[in-house]
N, C-alpha and C positions, 0 to 999 in steps of 0.2 A: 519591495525589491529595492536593494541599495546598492551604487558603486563599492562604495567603501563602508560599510556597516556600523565599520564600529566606529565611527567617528561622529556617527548619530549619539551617540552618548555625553557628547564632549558638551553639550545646549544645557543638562542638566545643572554641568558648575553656572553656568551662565545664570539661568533662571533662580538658583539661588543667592547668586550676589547682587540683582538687583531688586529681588526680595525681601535682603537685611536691610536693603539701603533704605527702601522704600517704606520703613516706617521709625527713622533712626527723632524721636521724639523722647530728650533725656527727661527723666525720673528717678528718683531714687526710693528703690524700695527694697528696704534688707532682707524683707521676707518672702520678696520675687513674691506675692500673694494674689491671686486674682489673674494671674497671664493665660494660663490655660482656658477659665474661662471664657476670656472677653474675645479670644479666637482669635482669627488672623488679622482682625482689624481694629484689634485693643492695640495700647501702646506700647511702647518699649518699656522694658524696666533695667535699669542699669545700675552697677553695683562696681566698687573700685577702690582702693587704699585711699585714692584721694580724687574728689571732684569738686574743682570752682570757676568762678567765673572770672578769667583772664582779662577781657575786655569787654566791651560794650557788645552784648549779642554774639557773646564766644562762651563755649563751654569746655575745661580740658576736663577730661578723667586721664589718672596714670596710675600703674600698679595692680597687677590681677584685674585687668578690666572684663568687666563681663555683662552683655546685654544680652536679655532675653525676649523671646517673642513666642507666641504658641505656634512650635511645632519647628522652630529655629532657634540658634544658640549662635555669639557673636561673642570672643574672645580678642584680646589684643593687651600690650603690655603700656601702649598709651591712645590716647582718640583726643581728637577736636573738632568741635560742632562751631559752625558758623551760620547763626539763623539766618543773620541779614543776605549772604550768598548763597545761602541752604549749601553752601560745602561741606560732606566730612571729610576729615581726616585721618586712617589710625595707620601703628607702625608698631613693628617688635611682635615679631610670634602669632601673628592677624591668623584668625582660625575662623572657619565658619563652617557649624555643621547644624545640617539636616536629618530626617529619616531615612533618605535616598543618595545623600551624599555627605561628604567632609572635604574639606578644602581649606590649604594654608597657606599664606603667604607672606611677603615680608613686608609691604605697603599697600595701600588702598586710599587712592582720592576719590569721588564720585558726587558731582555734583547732584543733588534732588530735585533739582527744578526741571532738567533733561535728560538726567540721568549718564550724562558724558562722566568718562574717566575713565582709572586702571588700575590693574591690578597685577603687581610685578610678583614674579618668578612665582606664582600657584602651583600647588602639587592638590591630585585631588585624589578620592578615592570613590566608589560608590562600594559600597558595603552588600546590599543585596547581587548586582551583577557580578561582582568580584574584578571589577574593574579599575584601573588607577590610571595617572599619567603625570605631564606636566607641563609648562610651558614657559618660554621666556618675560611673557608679558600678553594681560587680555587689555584690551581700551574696547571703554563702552564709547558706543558711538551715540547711541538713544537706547530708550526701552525696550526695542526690538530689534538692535544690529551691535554685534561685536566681531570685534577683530583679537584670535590667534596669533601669534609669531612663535614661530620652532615649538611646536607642541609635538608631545607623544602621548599614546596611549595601547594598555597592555591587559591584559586579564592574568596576568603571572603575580604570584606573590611577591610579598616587598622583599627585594633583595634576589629576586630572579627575571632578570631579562632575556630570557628564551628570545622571546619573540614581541616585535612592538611598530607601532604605525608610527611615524616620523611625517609631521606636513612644516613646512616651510611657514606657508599662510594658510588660516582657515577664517573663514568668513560665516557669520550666522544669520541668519534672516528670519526672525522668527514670523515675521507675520504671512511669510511666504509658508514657513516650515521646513525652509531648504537650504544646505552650507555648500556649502563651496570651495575646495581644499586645491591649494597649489604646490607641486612640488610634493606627493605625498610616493611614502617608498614603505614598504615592508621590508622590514630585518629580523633573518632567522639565524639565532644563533652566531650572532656578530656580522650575517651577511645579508646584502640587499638581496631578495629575491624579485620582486615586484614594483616595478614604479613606473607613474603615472605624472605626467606634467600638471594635467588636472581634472577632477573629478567633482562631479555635486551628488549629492544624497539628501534624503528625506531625512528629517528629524523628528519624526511621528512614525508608527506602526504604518501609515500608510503608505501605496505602492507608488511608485514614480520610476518614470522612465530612465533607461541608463543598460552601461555593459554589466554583465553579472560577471561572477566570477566563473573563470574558463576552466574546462578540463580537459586533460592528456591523457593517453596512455602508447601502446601500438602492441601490431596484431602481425602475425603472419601473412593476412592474408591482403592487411593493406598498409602496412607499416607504420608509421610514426600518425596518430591520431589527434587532433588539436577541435575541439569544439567551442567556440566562443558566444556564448548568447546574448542578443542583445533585447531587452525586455520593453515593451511601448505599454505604458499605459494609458489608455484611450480614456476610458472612463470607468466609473468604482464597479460597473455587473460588467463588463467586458475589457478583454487585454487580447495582446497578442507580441508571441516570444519569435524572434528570427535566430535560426543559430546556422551560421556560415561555417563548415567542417573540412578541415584540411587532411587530407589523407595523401598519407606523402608517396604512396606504387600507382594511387589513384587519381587524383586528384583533386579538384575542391566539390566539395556537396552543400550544395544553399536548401536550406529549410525554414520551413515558418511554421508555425500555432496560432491559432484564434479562439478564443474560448469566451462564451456569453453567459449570463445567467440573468434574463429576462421576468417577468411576473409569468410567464404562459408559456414558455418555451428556455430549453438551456442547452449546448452545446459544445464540440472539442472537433474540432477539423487541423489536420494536419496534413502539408505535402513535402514532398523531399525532392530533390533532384540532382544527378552526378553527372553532368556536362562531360564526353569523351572519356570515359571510363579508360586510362590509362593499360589494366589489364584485360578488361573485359572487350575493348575496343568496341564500345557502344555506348552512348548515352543511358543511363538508367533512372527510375522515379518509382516514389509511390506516395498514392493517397489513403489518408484515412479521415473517412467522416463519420461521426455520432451527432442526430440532432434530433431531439423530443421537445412536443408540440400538445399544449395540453387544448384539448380544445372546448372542454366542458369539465363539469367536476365530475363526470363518469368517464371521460372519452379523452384518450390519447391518441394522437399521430408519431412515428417515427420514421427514421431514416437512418440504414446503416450501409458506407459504400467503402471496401477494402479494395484497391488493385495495387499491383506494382510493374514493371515493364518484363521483369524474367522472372524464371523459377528459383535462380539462385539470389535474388537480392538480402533475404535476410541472411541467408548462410554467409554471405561474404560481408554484409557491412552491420550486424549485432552480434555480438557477445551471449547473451541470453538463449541458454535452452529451451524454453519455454517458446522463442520465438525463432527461431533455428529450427526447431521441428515442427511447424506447422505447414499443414499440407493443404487447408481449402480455409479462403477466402473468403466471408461471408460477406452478401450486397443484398439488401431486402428494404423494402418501404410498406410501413402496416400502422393500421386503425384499429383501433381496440376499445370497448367501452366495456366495463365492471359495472353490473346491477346486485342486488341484493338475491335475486333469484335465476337471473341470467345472466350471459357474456356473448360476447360477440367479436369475431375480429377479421380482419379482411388483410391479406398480405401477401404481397409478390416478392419472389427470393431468388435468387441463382448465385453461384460460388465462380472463384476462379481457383484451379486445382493447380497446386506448384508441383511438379516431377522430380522426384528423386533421381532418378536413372531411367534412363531408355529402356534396362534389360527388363525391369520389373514394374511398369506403369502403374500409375496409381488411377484408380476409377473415378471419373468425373462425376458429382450427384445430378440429378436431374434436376432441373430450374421449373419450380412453382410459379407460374403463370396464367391464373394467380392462385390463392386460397383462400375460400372463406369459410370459417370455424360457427358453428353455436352451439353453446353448454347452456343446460336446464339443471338446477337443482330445486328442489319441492321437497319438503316435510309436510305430512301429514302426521293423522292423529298417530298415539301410541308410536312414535318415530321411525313410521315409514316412510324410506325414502323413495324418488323418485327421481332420476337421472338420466339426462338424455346427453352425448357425446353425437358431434354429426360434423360431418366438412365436405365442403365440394373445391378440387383440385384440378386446374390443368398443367396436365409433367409435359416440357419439352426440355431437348435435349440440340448438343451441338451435333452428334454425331448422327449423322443419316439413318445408319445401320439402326440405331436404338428406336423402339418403339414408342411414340408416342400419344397420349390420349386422356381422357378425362375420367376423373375417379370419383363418386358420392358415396361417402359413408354414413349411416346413423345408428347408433348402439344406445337405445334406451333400457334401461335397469331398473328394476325395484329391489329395496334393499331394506332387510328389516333387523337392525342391530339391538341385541336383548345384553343387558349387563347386569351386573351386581358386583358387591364388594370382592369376590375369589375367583369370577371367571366372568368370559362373556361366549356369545351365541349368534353367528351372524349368519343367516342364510341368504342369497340373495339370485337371482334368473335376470337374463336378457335375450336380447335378440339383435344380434350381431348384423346387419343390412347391409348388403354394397349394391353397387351400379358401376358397370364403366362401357365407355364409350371409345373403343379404341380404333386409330387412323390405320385402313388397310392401305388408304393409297390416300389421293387428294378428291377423290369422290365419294368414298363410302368408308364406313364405320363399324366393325365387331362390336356386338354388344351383351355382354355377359355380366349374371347375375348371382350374387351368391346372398343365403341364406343359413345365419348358425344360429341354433338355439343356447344358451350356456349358463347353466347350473354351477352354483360353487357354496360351499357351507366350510365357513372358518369358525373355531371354536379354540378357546382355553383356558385355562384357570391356572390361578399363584395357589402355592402353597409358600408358608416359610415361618423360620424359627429362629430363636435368639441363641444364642453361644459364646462361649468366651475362650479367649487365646491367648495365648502371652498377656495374662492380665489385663487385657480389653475386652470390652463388649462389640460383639458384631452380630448382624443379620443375614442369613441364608434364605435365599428364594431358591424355588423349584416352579418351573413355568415349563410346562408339558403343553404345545401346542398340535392342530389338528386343522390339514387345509385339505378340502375332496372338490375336483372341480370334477365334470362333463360337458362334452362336447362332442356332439355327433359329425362324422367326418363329412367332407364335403371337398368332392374333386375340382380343384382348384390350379391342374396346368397350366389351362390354357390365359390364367392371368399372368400377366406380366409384375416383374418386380421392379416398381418403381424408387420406392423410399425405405425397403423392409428388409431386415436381418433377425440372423438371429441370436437374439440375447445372448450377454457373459451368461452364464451359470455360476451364479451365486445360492447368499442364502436370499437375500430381496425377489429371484429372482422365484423362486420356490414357491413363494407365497403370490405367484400373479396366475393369472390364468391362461396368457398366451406368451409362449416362450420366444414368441416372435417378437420384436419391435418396428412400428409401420401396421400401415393397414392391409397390404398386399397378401396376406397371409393369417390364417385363422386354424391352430393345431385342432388335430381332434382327442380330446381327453377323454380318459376315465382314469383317472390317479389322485392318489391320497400321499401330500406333504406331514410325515410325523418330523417332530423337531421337539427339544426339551433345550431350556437356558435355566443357569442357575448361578445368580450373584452373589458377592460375598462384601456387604456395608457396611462400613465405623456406624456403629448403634450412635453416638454423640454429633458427626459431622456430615453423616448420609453419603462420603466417599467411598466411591465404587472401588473395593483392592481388587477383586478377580470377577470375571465373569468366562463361563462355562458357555461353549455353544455345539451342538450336535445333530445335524439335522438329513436328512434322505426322500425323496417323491418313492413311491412304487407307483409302478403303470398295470392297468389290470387288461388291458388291450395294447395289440400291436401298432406301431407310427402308420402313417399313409400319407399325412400333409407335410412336403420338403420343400426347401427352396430347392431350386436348379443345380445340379451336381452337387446337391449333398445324399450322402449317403443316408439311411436309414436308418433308425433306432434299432437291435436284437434285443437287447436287455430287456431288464422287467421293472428294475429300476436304476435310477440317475445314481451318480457318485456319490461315495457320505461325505458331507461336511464336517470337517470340527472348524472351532476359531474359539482362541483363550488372549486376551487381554485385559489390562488392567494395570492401576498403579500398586504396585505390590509393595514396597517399600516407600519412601519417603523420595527416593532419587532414585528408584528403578521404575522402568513401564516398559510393557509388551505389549506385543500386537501380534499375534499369529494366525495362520488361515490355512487349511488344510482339507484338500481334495482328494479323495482316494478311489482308485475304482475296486470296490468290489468284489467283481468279476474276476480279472485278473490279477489282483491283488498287486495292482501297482500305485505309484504315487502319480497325479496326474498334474495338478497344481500343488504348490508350497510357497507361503510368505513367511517368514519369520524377522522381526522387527524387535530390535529393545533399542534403547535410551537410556544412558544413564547421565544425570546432571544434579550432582548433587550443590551445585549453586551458581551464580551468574559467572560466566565466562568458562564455566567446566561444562564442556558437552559431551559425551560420546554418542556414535547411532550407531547401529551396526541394520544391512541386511541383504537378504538374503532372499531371490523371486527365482520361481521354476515353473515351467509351462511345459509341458510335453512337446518334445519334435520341436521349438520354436525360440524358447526363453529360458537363457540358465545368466543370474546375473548375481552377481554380488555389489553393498555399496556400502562403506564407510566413513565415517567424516566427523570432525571433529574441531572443538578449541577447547585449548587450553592452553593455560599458563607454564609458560617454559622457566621463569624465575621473574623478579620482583619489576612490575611493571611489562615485562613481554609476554606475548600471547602468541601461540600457535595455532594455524588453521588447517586441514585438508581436508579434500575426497578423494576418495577412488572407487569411481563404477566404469566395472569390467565384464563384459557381454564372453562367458567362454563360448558360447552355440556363433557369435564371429568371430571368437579371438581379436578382440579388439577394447581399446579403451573407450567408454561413452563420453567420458568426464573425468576427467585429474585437475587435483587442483590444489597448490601447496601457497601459505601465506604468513607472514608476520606483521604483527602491530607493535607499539611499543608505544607508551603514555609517559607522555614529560609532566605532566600533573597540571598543564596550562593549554598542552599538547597533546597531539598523536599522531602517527606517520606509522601507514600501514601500505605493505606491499604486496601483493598478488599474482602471480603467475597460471593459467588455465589453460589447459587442452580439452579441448571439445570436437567429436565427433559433429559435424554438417552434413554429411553425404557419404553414403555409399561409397568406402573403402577413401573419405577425404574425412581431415581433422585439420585445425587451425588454431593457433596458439594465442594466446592474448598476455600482456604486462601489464598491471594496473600500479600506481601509484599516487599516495593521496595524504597530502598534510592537511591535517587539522585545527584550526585553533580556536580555542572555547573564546566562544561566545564574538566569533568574526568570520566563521566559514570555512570552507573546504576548498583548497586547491589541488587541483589533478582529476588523475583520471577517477571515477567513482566505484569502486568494488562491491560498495553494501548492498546494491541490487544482489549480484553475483553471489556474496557473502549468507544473505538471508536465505535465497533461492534454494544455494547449494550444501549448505551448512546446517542443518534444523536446530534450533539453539541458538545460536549464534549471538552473540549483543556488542557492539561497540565499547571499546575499551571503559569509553568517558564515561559510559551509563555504568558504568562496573565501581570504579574507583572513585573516591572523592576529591576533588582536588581542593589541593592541600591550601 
């Protein structure tokens, strides 16, 4: 982590001009022969229209002077060596280049014995970074300290000064590994934007303490946004970043991070806090802690604690959909040890549920206090398995009203998987066990037992064949599967629903045995899952173009086991499935998913999804979600290139079932070839019948950093595709 970045680059001229100096021992050798070998600590070999001995223990070369050293090259139009003062001397066209750099100037004295002296008006270049600059004058101080005056430095091509760092003094320290710059200013496009009286940085990859560079934007809902970090590094496994946030409707929010990474444990803790919330007229916070704890080479500990002070904190102070819509809080501390044949794990959990709106409350989960888990797996001969699933749970709850009470499951299985090359054969039985103990009052306890026996037999076989298409070779499967489960019903009101729903209806969903998720609940089955898939592979590259999916349960008995106000099954069978995706072209892919009832001969769910990008910075998405009764939504988004150098962004996801926007989002970049300066504007839905707009704007400069506000989270999130300019074009 650096103040000023790129001024860590500036050490490289350094380190190689007292490199040259340090082994300036004249020779002359026409055929430069033998340098390479003798390595960095062979001699110089020097070569020149003319070299003699002027005085006693003086040596001139003048004319094409040129000294070599392995893996160095030292140029100049005249030099003078002084053994007796070990001074050199050179003048006219003085060049010195490296593998990592070039640097030219117009005089160089530097004594050998200290390494004192200077080197007037240096231009340098580093060839790999794409870096260059220059400066009035370097003076060595010693082997390990120099002094700058008026340097710059730019990552722009020769003859483009977009943009460039301007220091007054810069100061080197090598044995510290740290400079020291006064007086340093950023100039974009002939204008100061940035300046600092003074700043130190690292001159190694490694971290050191300092301000990072700050970012802006502003939002509707807190106006003008200024976040400045300031980074501590404590030491090389642990750090910790403060970043004091100015919001200008709200006012200042102080935050911190700490983050460790230990031999046995490692960790990310963060708090936030907004003293007098300007709008909200309330102070507001939140914490976030992650820490794992290893405590054996089988056995971990963790700990996860989310809270914040309201329901609306991220609605109002993130940008982020992803964090905008989150509704439960997760706080849990667990043990866990991984054996070769068992598991075990022991963990307390409870959430804090953020509220959308009043009218339409969202359900609190019930708080595990505590759980403990144990899984068996066993192979025996001929590959039966044996499997034991088991936990014992106690659910409380905040709300009086809610029931609460303790739950022991154990569901052990034998399972006996048969295969070969074209199909396989899996039959397998259990016996599904509960217990629970539940609180009638503060004296006494319901205690109800349930008992399922559960039969299921999965089977199926490939078939498939070669073919050829537009002059290529491909491969066809045909994969006809077969899933029969049973289960004998078992009245099951009088348990309460703690943790259990039930399942999307997918095709994953087809192939399970209980449609429920949670233990609270055990369906009673007799039904048979058919389904057939069938792919279409490049015979040469084994890329999937199309894949085929079709699939349906029938039920040969009527439902009996529901959760609490659900209605009942009539049918005989579940919805068909199809779903057709695949890279069909070279820049086309699909994704589609489709739910249909049957029965009524309606559509019930519909995904439809393509892409097309036929190369970096060309996106298209398109799509298209419907849910019955609930969810009709369309969403689009895109980049691309609007002409040479600018680039177009947007979204738009629009909810018709609320008439409402989720997400708008329109953007442009533009790449100066050393540059990029992209800007952003978002509308996002937060809350029930509330949206909040956000500006983002962000200069870039290769190979120095990002100033402003940040959009590339937003950008990747919301855009799929999506690439930064830089990564797209080459600079020139």
């Amino acid at each position: 982590m650096s103040t000023l970045p790129g001024f860590a680059l500036v050490v490289l001229l350094l380190t190689a001009a007292s490199a040259a100096a340090n082994g300036l021992a004249l020779k002359k050798d026409v055929e430069l022969a033998g340098s390479a070998a003798a390595g960095k600590a062979g001699p110089l070999f020097v070569t020149a229209d003319r070299i003699e001995s002027t005085a006693a223990n003086v040596i001139e070369a003048s004319g094409r002077v040129e000294a070599r050293q392995a893996g160095q090259n030292f140029f100049a139009n005249w030099l003078r060596y002084d053994t007796t003062l070990s001074l050199v001397e050179a003048r006219g066209q003085v060049r010195l280049e490296q593998a990592a750099l070039q640097v030219a100037g117009d005089a160089l004295k530097l004594n050998l014995n200290d390494y004192s002296g200077g080197l007037t008006q240096p231009v340098y270049r580093f060839p790999s970074q794409q870096g260059r600059g220059g400066a009035d004058h370097i003076e060595f101080i010693d082997e390990n300290h120099f002094k700058l005056q008026d340097a710059t430095y730019t990552t722009c091509p020769t003859g483009n000064d977009d943009w460039f760092l301007k220091v007054s003094d810069l100061d080197i320290d090598r044995t510290r590994n740290v400079g020291t710059a006064r007086h340093a200013s950023l100039r974009f496009l002939g204008v100061p934007i940035l300046y600092t009286p003074w700043a130190d940085f690292p001159l190694s990859d490694a971290r050191k303490t300092g301000v990072l560079a700050p970012t802006f934007g502003t939002t509707e809902r807190s106006g003008l946004d200024i976040l400045v970090p300031y980074y501590l590094n404590l030491a090389p496994n642990y750090d910790a970043t403060l970043y004091p946030r100015l919001l200008s409707k709200r006012g200042i929010q102080l935050g911190g991070e700490f983050r460790y990474l230990l031999n046995d444990m490692h960790g990310e803790n963060r708090l936030e806090y907004l003293p007098n919330d300007n709008e909200a007229n309330r102070s507001r916070w939140s914490v976030a802690l992650n820490n794992t704890y290893r405590l054996s080479a089988n056995t971990q500990a963790g700990m996860l604690f989310n809270q914040t002070s309201d329901d609306d904190y991220f609605r109002d102070l993130s940008n982020l959909i992803s964090i905008t819509s989150l509704s439960h809080l997760n706080r849990e501390a667990w043990v866990t040890t991984q054996h070769a044949a068992w598991n075990a794990e022991l963990r307390a959990q409870s959430f804090q549920t953020l509220q959308d709106s009043t009218a339409t409350p969202i359900a609190e989960p019930y708080a595990r206090l505590p759980q403990a888990r144990l899984g068996v797996l066993q192979t025996f001969g001929r590959g039966l398995e044996f499997r034991l699933d088991s936990e014992a749970t106690r659910f409380a709850h905040s709300d009086p009203a809610k029931t609460e009470g303790t739950r022991v499951l154990a569901y052990p299985t034998l399972r006996l998987p048969l295969s070969n090359s074209f199909g396989f054969l899996t039959p397998q039985v259990g016996w599904h066990s509960s217990y629970y103990a539940l609180d009638d009052d503060a004296l006494t306890k319901q205690r109800i037992t349930r008992n399922v026996p559960i039969f299921s037999l999965d089977s199926g076989v490939a078939f498939d064949r070669p073919f050829r298409f537009a002059g290529q070779d491909y491969e066809q499967t045909l994969e006809p599967r077969a899933y029969y489960v049973y289960a004998p019903y078992r009245n099951q009101d009088a348990i309460p629903v703690f943790d259990t729903a039930l399942q999307d209806f997918s095709y994953a969903q087809m192939f399970t045995e209980n449609q429920f998720i949670g233990g609270d609940r055990v369906n009673d089955a007799n039904q048979l899952t058919l389904a057939v898939t069938s792919r279409f592979t490049e015979a040469a590259s084994g890329l999937e173009r199309l894949q085929f999916t079709l699939g349906q349960r029938y039920y040969f008995s009527t439902q009996q086991v529901r959760l609490p106000g659900a209605t009942l099954r009539t049918s005989n069978a579940t919805d068909l499935l199809a779903a057709v995706s695949g890279q069909i072209t070279r820049d086309w892919r699909i994704d589609t998913a489709w739910q249909y009832d049957t029965q009524n001969g309606t559509t019930i769910r519909q995904n439809l999804g393509a892409s097309y990008r036929p190369g970096p910075g060309r996106s298209l998405n398109f799509g298209y979600r419907f849910i019955d009764q609930t969810t009709e939504q369309v969403d689009l988004s895109a980049q691309w290139p609007l002409a040479r150098r600018w680039y177009g962004m947007f979204r738009y996801n629009y909810s018709f079932q609320d008439d409402k926007l989720v997400e708008g989002l329109a953007g442009l970049e533009y790449n100066g070839g050393c540059w990029a300066v992209r800007g952003v504007f978002q509308r996002l839905a937060t809350k029930e019948n509330q949206s909040t707009d956000a500006f983002f704007i962000q200069l870039e400069l290769s190979g120095m950093g990002r100033i402003g506000a940040n959009p590339l989270d937003v950008l990747k999130q919301s855009v799929p595709g999506y690439r930064p300019s830089n990564e797209i074009l080459q600079t020139p």
